[in-house]
Structures are given as C-alpha cells and as structure tokens.
Backbone bond lengths (Angstrom), bond angles and torsions (degrees), N, CA, C in turn:
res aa  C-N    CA-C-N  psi(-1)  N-CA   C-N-CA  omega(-1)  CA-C   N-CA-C  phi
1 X - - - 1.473 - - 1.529 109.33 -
2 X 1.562 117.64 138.12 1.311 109.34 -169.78 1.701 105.03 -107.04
3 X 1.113 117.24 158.48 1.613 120.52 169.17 1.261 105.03 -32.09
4 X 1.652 105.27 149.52 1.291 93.13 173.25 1.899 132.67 -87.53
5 X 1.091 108.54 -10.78 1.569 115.39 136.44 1.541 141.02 -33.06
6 X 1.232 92.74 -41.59 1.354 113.59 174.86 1.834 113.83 -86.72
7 X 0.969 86.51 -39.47 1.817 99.50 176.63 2.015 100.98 -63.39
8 X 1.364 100.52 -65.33 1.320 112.26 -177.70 1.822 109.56 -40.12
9 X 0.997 95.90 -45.91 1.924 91.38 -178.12 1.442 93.91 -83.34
10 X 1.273 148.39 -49.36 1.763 121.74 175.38 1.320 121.59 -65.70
11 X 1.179 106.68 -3.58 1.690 108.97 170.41 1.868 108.05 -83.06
12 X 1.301 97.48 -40.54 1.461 121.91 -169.09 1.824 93.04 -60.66
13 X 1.125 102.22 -51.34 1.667 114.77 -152.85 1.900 94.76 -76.32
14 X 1.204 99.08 -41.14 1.782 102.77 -165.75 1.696 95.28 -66.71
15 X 1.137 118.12 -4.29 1.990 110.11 -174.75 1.501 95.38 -96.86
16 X 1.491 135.80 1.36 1.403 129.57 172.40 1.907 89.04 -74.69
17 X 1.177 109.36 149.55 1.728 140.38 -178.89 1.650 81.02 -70.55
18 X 1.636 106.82 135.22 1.499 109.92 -179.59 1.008 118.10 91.60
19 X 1.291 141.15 -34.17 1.399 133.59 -128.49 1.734 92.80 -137.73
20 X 1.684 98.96 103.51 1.598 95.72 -179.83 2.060 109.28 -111.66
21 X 1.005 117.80 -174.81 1.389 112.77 -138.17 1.114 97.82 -76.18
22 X 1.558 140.65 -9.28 1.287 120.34 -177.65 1.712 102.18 -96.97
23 X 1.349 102.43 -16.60 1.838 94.88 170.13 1.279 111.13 -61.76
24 X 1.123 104.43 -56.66 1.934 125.98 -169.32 1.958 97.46 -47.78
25 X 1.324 87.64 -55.34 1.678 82.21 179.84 1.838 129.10 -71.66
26 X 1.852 97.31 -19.09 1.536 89.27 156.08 1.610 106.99 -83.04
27 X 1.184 146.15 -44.90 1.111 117.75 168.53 1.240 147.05 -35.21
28 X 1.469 112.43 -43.09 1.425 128.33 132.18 1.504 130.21 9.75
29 X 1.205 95.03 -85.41 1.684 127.77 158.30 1.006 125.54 -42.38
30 X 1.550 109.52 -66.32 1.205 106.54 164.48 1.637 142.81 -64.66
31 X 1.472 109.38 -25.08 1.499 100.75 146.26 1.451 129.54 -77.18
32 X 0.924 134.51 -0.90 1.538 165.10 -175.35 2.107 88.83 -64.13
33 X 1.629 92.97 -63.73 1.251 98.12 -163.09 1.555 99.62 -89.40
34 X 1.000 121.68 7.38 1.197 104.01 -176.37 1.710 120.78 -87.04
35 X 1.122 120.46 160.08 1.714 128.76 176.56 2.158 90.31 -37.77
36 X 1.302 100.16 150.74 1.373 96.31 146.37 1.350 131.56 -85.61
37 X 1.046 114.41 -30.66 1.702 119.43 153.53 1.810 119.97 -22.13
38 X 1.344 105.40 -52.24 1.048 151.93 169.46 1.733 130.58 -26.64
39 X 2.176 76.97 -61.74 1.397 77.02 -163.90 1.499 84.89 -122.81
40 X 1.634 117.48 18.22 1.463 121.85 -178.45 2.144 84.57 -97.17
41 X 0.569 131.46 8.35 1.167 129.28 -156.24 1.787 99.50 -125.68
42 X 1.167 107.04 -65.12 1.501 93.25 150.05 1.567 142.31 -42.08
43 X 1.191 95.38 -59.39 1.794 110.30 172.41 1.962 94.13 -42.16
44 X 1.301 102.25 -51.97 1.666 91.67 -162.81 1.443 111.72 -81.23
45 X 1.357 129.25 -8.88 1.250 136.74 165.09 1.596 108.38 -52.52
46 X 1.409 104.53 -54.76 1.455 112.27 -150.49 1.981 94.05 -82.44
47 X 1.993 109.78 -23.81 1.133 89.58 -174.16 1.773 110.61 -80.62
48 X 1.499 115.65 -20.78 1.219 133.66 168.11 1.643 130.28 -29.08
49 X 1.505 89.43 -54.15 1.660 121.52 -179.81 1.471 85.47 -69.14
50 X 0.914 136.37 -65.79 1.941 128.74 -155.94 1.354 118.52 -69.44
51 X 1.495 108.17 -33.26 1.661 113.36 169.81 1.486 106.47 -69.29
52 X 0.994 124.28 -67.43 1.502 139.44 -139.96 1.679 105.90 -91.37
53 X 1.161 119.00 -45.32 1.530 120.48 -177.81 1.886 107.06 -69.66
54 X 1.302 102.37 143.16 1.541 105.99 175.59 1.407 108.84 -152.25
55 X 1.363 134.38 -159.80 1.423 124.84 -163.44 1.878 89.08 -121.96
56 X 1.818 116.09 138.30 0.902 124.29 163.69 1.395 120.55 -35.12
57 X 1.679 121.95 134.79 1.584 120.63 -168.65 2.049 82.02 -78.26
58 X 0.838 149.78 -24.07 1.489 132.16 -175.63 1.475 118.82 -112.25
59 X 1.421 127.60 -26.43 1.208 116.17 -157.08 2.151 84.69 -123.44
60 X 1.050 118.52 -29.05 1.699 116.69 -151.05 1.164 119.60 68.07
61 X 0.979 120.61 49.95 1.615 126.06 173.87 2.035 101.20 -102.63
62 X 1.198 104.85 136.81 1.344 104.12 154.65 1.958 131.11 -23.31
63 X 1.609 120.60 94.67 0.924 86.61 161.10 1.853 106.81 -168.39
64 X 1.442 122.05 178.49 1.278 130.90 -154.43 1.520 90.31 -98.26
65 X 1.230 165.85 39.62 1.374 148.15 -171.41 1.997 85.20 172.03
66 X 1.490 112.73 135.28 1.526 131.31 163.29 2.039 104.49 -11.22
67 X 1.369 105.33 -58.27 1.521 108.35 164.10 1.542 120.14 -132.11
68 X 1.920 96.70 163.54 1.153 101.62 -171.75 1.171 134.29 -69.41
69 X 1.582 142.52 -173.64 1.689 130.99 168.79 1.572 96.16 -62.78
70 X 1.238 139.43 -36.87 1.278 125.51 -139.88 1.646 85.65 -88.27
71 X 1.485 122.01 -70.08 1.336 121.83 172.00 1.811 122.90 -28.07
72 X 1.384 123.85 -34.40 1.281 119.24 172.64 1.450 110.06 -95.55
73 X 0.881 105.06 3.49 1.773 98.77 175.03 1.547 95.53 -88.06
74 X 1.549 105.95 148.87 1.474 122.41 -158.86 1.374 114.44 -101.86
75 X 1.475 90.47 -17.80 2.050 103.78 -174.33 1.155 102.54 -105.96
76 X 1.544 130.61 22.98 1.352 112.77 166.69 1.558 103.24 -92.73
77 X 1.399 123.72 157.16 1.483 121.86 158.19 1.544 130.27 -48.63
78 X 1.186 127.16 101.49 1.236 121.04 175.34 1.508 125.44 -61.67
79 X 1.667 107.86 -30.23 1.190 121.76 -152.09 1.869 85.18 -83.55
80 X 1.429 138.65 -4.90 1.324 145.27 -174.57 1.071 117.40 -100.03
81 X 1.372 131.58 137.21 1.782 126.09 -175.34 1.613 106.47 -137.99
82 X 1.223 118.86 123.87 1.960 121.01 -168.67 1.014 71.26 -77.23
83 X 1.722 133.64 -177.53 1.777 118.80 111.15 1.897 82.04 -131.85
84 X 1.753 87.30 153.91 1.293 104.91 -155.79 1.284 104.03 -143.36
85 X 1.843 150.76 129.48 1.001 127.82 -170.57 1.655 118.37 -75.04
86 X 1.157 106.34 -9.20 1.864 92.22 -166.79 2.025 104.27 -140.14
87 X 1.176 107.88 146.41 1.236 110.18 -170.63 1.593 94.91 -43.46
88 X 1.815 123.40 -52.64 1.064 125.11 -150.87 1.252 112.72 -81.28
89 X 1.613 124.68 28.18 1.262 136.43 -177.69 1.772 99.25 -124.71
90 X 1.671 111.34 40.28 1.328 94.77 173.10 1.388 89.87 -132.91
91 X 1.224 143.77 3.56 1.262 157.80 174.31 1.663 101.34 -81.27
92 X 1.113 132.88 -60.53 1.422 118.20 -179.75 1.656 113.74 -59.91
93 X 1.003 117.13 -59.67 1.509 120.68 153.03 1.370 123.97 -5.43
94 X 1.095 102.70 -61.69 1.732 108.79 -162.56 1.462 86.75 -98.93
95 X 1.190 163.75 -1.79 1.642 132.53 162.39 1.857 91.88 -102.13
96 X 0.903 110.39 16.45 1.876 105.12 148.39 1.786 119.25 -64.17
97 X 1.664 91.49 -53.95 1.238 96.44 -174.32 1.436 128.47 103.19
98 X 1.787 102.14 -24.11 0.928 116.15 -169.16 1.844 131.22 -87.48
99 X 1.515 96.58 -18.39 1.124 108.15 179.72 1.952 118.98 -115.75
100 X 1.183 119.17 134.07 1.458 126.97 -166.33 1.448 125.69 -118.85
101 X 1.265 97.46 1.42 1.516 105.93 172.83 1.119 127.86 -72.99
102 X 1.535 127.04 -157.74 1.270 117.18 176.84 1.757 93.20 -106.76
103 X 1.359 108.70 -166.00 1.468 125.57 -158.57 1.689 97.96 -128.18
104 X 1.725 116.60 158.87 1.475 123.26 144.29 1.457 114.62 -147.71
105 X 1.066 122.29 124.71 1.187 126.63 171.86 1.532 139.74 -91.57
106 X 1.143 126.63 102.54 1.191 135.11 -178.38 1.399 141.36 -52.96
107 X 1.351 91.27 -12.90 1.640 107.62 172.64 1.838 108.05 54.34
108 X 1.348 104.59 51.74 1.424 109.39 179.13 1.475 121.21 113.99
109 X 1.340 121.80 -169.57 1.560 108.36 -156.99 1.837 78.55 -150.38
110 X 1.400 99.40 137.21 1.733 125.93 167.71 1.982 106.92 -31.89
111 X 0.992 104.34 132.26 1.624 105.44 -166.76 1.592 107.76 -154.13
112 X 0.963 123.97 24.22 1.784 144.12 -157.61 2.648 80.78 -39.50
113 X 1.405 122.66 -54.15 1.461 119.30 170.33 1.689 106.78 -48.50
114 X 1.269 128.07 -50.70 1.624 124.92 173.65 1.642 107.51 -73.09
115 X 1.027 145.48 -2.08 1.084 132.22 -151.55 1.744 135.67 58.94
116 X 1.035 123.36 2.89 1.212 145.88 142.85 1.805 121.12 -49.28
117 X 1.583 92.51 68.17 1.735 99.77 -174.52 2.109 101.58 -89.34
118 X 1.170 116.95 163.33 1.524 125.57 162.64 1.302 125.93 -11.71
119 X 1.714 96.05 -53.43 1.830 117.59 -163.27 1.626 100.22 -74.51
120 X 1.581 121.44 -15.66 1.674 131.12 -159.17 1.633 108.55 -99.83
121 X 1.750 97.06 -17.75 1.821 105.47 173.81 1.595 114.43 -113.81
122 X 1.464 114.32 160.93 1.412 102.14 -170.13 1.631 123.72 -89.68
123 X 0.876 104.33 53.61 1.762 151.49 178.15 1.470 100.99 -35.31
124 X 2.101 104.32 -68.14 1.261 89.47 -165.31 1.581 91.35 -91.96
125 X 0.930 154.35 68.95 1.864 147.58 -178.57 1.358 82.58 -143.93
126 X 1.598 136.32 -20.99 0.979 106.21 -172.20 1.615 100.35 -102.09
127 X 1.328 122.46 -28.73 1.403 133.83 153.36 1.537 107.16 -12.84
128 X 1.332 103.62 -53.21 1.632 103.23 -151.84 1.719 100.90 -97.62
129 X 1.618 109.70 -10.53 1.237 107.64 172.90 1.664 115.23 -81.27
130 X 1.453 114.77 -32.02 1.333 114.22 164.67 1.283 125.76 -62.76
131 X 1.127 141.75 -27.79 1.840 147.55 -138.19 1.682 88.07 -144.02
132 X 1.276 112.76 1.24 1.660 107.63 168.48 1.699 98.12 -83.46
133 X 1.716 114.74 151.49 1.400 84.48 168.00 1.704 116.95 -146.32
134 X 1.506 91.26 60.40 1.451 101.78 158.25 1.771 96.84 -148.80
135 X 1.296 140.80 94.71 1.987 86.69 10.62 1.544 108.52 -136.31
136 X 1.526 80.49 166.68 1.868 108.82 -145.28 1.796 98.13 -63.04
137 X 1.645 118.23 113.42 0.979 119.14 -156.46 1.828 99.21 -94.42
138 X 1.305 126.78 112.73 1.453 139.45 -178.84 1.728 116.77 -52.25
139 X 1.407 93.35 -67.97 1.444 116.42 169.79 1.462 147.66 -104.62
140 X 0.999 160.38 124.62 1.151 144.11 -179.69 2.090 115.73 -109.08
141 X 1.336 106.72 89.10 1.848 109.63 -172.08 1.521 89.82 -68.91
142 X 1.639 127.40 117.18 0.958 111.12 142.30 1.959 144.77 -103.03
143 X 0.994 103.67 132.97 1.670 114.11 -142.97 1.949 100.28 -111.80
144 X 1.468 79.02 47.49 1.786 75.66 173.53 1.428 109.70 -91.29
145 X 1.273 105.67 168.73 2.203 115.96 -172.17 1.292 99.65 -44.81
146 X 1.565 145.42 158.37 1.020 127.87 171.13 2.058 88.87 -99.38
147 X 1.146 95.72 82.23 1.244 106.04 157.98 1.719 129.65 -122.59
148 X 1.460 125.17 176.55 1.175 121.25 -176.28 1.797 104.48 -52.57
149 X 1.003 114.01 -37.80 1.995 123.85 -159.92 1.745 87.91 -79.27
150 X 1.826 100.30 -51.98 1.486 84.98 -160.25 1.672 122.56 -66.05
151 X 1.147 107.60 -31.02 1.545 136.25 159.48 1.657 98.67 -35.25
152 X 1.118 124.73 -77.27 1.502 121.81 -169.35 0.968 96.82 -64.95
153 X 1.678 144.46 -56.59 1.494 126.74 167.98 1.363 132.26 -18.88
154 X 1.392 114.23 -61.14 1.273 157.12 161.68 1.829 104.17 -29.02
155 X 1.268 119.29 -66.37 1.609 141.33 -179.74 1.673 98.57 -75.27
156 X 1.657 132.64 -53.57 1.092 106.47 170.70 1.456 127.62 -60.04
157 X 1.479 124.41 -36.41 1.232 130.36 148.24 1.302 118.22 -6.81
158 X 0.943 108.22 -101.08 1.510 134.68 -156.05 2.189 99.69 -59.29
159 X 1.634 114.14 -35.71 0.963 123.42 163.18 1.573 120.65 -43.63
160 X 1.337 124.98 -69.69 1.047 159.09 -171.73 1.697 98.56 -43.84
161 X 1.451 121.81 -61.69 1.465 144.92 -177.66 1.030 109.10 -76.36
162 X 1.052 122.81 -33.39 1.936 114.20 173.25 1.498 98.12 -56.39
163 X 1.174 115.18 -39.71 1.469 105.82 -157.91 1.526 103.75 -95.63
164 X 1.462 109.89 -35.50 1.924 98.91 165.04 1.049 126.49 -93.77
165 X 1.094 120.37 -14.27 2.120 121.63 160.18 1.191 97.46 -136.02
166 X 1.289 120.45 101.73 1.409 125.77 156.45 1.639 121.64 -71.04
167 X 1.516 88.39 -30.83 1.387 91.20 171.07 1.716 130.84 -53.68
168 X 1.127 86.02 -26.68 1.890 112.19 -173.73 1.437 129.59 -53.91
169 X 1.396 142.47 93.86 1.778 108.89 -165.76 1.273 113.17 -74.69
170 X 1.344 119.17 154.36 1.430 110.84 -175.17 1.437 101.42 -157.95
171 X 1.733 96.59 113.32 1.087 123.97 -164.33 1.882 113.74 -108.98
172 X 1.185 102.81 168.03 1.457 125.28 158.53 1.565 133.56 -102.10
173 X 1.178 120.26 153.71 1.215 114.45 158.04 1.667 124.61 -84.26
174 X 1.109 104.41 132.41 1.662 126.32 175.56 1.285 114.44 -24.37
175 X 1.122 125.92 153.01 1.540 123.01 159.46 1.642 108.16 -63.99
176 X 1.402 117.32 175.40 1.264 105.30 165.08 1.898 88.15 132.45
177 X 1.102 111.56 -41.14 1.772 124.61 -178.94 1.869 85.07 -97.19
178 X 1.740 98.90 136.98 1.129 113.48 -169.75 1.349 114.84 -84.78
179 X 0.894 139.81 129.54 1.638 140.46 -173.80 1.173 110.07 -72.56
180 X 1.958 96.45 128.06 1.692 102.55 178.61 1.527 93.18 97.59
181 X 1.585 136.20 13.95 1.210 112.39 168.50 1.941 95.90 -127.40
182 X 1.054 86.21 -168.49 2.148 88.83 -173.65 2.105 92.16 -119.98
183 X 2.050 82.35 150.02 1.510 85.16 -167.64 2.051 109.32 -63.04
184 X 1.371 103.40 -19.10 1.160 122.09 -177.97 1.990 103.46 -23.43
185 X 1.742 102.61 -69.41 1.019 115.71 -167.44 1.296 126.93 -77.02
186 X 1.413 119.40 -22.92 1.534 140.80 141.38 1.654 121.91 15.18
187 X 1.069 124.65 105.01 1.357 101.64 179.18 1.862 116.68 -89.03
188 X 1.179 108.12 159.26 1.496 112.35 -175.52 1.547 117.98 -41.84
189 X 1.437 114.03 -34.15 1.446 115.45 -167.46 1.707 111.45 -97.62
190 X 1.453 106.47 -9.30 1.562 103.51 176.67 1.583 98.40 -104.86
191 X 1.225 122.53 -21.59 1.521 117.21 167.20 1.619 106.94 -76.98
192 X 0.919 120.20 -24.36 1.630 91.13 -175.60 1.815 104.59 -90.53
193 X 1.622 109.81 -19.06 1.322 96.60 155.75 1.328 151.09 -45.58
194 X 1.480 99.84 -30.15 1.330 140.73 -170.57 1.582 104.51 -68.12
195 X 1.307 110.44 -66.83 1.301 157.50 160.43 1.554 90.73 -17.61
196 X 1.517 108.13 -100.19 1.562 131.70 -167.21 1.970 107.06 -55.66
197 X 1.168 111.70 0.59 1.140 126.79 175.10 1.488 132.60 -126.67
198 X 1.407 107.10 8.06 1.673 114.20 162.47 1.478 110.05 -28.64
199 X 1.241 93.71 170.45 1.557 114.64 -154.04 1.793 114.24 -159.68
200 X 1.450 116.00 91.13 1.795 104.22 177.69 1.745 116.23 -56.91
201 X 1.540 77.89 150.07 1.656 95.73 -155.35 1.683 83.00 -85.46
C-alpha cells in the first residue's frame, strides 16, 4: 500500500483516457523521481492550461486571447470552412500543408444513443457562420472521424446547408483515412490525400 499522496496522484493519473493503473502508477514513480524543478514545472503547466486556455470567440478552437492564431492570421482563406470534431483534429491538418482556410469546431460528433443531440454541438454558430456574408463563405470541407457518429454528422451537415446556402459547396473528405479510426491518428500523407481528394456530400 502506498502513502496516501502517492496513491492520490495514481488515482489522479489513471483518469487520463489510456492510462490504466499500472501506467498511472509508473508515472507515479516517475515523477516521484523526478527533479522538483521538474515536476514543479509540470504541476504549473497543467495549472496554466486550465486558467488561461478557452474556446475561440469564432471558430472554437483552443485558444489564449478572444481568438485563435489561425482566425487572426490574415492569409488564411476566409471564404473556406474545415469543420472538424475536436480541437485536436486541427494539428493533423495543418502539417499536410494542404489546406489554408479557416477552421470550425464542433466540439464532438451527433450521438442522439449518447445523448449528444444537434442543440449540444456548435451546429448552429456554424449555421450562422456560413449564411453570414461577410465573409461570403464558398465552401464548407467537412472533416469529421470517418466514423459511424462522424458520418451522420457529416450527412446532417451537408443536409442542413443545402437548404440554407445552397449556394455553398459542401464537401467531404476522400477516402484514403480508414474507417472507424479518428483524424487525430492519421498520418500526414494519407490525410492530405484525403484532403486533395474531397468529395460533395
């Protein structure tokens, strides 16, 4: 039985996604041994991230200031919209290379069995970002998981916009990303295939 200090951070550590009790408890350890410098430096990382990070005022992307880098950068395409379910699905994306637009994030994928209905994702913000029209949005890539949820995401999407911007294209990503996995894990060269090979829904 370990101190209860010690218990408290492998309990703490084993609630990260992945991480089952004998990881959590070498981690444990391993900050255990680490410099305090170290692991004072961690502690303030993780308390850092919780104060300071918040969700983009336009797109919901991760970020430290009202909007994100991608949103204030001036040379991205405005007239372009990803939408993507998770902040951490804008990182594979961008070391493609291939895409320059801006981003929206949904904060999750349609789940009506989880409770995850329309009104619970940012569905209509993105509604109002398309059919707003400055500025006048061309396309809409949508880049949800090619999973069962993201798929119906994906189809309400594209549903939804036919009927309030028809004008709008509104596309998919390509085959090429294996179905049933998340873009997270994706490697650079089958995502930008993906990418350079959209497809209207």
């Amino acid at each position: 039985m370990h101190a209860p200090p010690v218990q408290r951070l492998i309990t703490e550590l084993g609630k990260l996604p992945g991480i089952g009790q004998r990881t959590a408890q070498r981690l444990a350890f391993h900050i255990l041994r680490a410099d305090l410098e170290d692991a004072t430096a961690l502690a303030d990382a993780i308390r850092e991230v919780k104060e300071k990070i918040r969700l983009c005022e336009v797109c919901f992307n991760l970020a430290d200031e009202p909007r994100c880098r991608i949103c204030q950068d001036e040379r991205r395409d405005t007239t372009l919209i990803c939408v993507i379910e998770e902040p951490g699905d804008i990182s594979p994306i961008e070391r493609t290379h291939e895409y320059r637009g801006r981003y929206h994030v949904l904060g999750g994928a349609l789940s009506p069995i989880d409770g995850i209905d329309p009104e619970d994702l940012k569905l209509s913000e993105l509604y109002a970002r398309v059919t707003a029209t400055d500025p006048a949005i061309s396309e809409v890539v949508v880049a949800t998981n090619p999973t069962t949820t993201g798929e119906a995401t994906a189809l309400h999407i594209a549903s939804v916009l036919r009927e309030r911007a028809p004008q709008v294209t509104v596309t998919r990503l390509a085959s090429g990303l294996p179905v049933g996995s998340d873009l997270e894990y994706a490697d650079e060269v089958t995502l930008g295939k993906a990418l350079t090979g959209r497809r209207a829904l």
